[in-house]
C-alpha positions, -999 to 999 in steps of 0.1 A, spaced: -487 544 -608 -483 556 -645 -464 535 -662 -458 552 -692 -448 585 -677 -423 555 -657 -408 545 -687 -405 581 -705 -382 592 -674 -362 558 -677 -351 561 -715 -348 598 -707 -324 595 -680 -303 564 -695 -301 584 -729 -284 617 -705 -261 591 -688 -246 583 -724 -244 617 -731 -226 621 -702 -204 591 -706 -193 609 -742 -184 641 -725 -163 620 -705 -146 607 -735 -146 637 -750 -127 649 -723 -96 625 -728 -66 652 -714 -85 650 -680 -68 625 -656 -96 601 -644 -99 611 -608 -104 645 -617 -128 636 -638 -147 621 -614 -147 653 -591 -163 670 -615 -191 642 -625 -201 641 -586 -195 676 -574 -210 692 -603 -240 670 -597 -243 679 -560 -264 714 -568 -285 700 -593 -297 673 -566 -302 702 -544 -323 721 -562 -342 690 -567 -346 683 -530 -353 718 -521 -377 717 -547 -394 683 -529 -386 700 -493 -367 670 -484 -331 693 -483 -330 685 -445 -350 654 -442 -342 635 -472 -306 639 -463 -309 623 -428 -290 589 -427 -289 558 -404 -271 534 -416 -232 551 -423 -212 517 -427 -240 511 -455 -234 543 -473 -197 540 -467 -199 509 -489 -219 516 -515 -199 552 -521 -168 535 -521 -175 507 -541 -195 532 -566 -170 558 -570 -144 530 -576 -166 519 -601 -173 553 -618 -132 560 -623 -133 524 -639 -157 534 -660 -145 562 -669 -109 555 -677 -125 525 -696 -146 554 -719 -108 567 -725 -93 534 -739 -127 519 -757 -152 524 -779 -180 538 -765 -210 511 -779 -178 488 -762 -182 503 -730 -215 504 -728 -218 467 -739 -194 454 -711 -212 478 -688 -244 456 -694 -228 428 -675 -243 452 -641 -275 435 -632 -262 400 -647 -239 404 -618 -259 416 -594 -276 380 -595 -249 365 -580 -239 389 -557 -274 393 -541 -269 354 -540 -240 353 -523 -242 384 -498 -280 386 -491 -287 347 -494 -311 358 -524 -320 318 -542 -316 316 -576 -330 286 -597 -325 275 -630 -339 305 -650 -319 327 -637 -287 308 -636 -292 303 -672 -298 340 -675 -265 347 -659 -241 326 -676 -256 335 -711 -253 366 -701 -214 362 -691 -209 346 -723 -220 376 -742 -195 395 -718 -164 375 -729 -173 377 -764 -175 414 -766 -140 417 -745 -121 388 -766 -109 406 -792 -90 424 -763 -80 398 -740 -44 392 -759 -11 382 -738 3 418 -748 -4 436 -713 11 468 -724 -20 468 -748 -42 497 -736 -75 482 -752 -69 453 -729 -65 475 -702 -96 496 -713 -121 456 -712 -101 448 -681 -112 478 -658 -145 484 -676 -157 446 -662 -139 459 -631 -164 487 -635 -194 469 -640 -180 444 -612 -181 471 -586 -214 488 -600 -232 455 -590 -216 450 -556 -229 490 -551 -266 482 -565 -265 451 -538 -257 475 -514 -286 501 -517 -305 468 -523 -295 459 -486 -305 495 -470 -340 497 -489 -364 501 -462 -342 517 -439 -325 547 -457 -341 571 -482 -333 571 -518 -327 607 -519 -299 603 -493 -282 578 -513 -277 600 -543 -268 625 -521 -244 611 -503 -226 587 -531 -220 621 -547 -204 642 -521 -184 609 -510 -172 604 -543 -166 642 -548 -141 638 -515 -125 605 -527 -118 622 -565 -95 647 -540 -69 620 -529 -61 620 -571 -48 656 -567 -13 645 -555 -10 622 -591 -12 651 -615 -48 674 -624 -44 697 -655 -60 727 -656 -89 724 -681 -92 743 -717 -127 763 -726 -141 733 -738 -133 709 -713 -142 732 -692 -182 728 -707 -170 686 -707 -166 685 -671 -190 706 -658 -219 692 -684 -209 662 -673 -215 668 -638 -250 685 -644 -261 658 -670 -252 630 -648 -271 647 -620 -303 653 -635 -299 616 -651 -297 604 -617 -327 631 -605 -348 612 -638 -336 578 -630 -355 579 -593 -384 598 -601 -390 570 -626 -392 542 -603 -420 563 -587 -443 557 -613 -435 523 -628 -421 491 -610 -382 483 -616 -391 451 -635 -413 474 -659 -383 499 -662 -352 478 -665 -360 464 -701 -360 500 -712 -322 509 -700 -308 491 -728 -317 522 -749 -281 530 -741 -271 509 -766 -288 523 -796 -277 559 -783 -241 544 -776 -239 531 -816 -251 566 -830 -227 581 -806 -200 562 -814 -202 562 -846 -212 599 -861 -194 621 -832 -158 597 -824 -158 577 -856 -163 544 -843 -182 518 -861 -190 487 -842 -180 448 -846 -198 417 -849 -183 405 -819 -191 432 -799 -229 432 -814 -233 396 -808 -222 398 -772 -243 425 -763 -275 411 -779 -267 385 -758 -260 406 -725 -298 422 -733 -312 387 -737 -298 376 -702 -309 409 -686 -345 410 -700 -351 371 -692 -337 381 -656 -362 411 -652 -395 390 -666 -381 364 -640 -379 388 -614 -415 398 -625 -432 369 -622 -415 358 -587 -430 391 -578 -465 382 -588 -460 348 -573 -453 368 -540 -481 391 -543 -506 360 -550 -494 346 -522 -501 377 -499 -533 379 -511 -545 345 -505 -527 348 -472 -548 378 -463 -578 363 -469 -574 335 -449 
């Protein structure tokens, strides 16, 4: 373990997935599902490369559970066209802020589809946590449902809705399929899925959106590439305080390159959001150590 070599790759990759997130914005001609192709199937030879480079390209692709993969690509590349169209209609600090609402989520679906417990700290976490949520999308939530921003908070909790149910999913297959095949195949699966757009109008892209697409697709893949080679150095519950450096590249973003200054309500939410999350992860830690104790007494019995 090096922890600190852990947490290097962590706010390195979450800094390229906001970078990649404004090429998407930047990008705002591109229909969504088009957009999507070229996030995952640009991102499909960077991951080779890095599996080649591993030697896993034939092993690390090898997969026994399908239905599994099925489920976590489709609810996944749902959730990244969500996202995405959301990038198109919001702010992107906004975004990002309702996109934090993820592993708040993810507490309750682990509860209800893997029979995970959750006690007191951690239902406290989760409905401070979805308080923060609503008060970053109120503003939006008006009665005028021909109001785009209210479409943009309405499909970027769908987002972060379906991002959970896909995290629960790889949390169900750990221990029984390889990481690398999941980033594998979630990308050529939602490369394939992007395809049944076609039929509702792509656009050829201009020079630049051209470099918006394709960096998109490369940026997200190596963010991905970063992402898992962290966890191989520091534990999750070490890591997952440090993702919400998306937020302070999200305001800089936002603000010097698409001209958009943040609000109190959307501040105010999100601080809460990042006080739910980290109060879930530092529960998550010490259950953890509880259960190590516990082995270790167990063991010497």
């Amino acid at each position: 373990m090096s922890p600190l070599r852990g947490i290097l790759l962590m706010v390195t990759a979450v800094s390229l997935f906001v970078i990649m997130g404004s090429l998407v914005k930047a990008a705002v001609r591109i229909p969504t599902g088009e957009t999507v192709f070229f996030r995952s199937f640009c991102a499909l030879p960077v991951i080779c490369a890095w599996l080649a480079l591993r030697g896993e390209l034939i092993t690390g692709l090898s997969v026994r559970d399908w239905r599994g993969h099925a489920l976590r690509a489709a609810c996944g590349s749902i959730a990244m066209g969500l996202g995405f169209l959301g990038l198109k209609l919001l702010p992107l600090p906004e975004v990002t802020a309702i996109r934090f609402a993820t592993p708040i989520l993810i507490v309750v679906f682990a509860a209800l589809i893997l029979g995970e417990r959750i006690r007191l700290v951690r239902v406290t976490a989760v409905v401070t946590g979805l308080v923060g949520v609503t008060i970053v999308m109120w503003p939006r939530l008006t009665l005028d449902f021909g109001d785009l921003a209210l479409l943009g908070a309405v499909v970027t909790f769908g987002s972060a809705v379906l991002a959970a149910l896909s995290q629960v999913f790889i949390k169900s297959m750990a221990g029984v399929e390889r990481t690398t095949a999941i980033v594998f195949w979630f990308s050529a699966t939602a490369s394939c899925l992007s395809l049944l757009t076609l039929p509702f109008g792509w656009v050829m892209p201009s020079g630049i959106e051209w470099i918006f697409l394709v960096g998109a697709g490369l940026v997200g893949g190596l963010g991905q590439i970063l992402l898992t080679a962290g966890y191989r150095f520091a534990d999750a519950s070490t890591l997952a305080p440090f993702t919400y450096v998306s937020m302070i590249w999200a305001l800089a973003i936002g603000y010097f390159v698409f001209d958009e200054s943040p609000t109190w309500p959307m501040l105010g939410g999100a601080a809460l959001v990042i006080v739910a999350g980290i109060g879930i992860v530092l529960r998550e830690r010490q259950l953890g150590l509880h259960v190590t104790a516990d082995r270790k007494v167990q063991s010497q019995v």
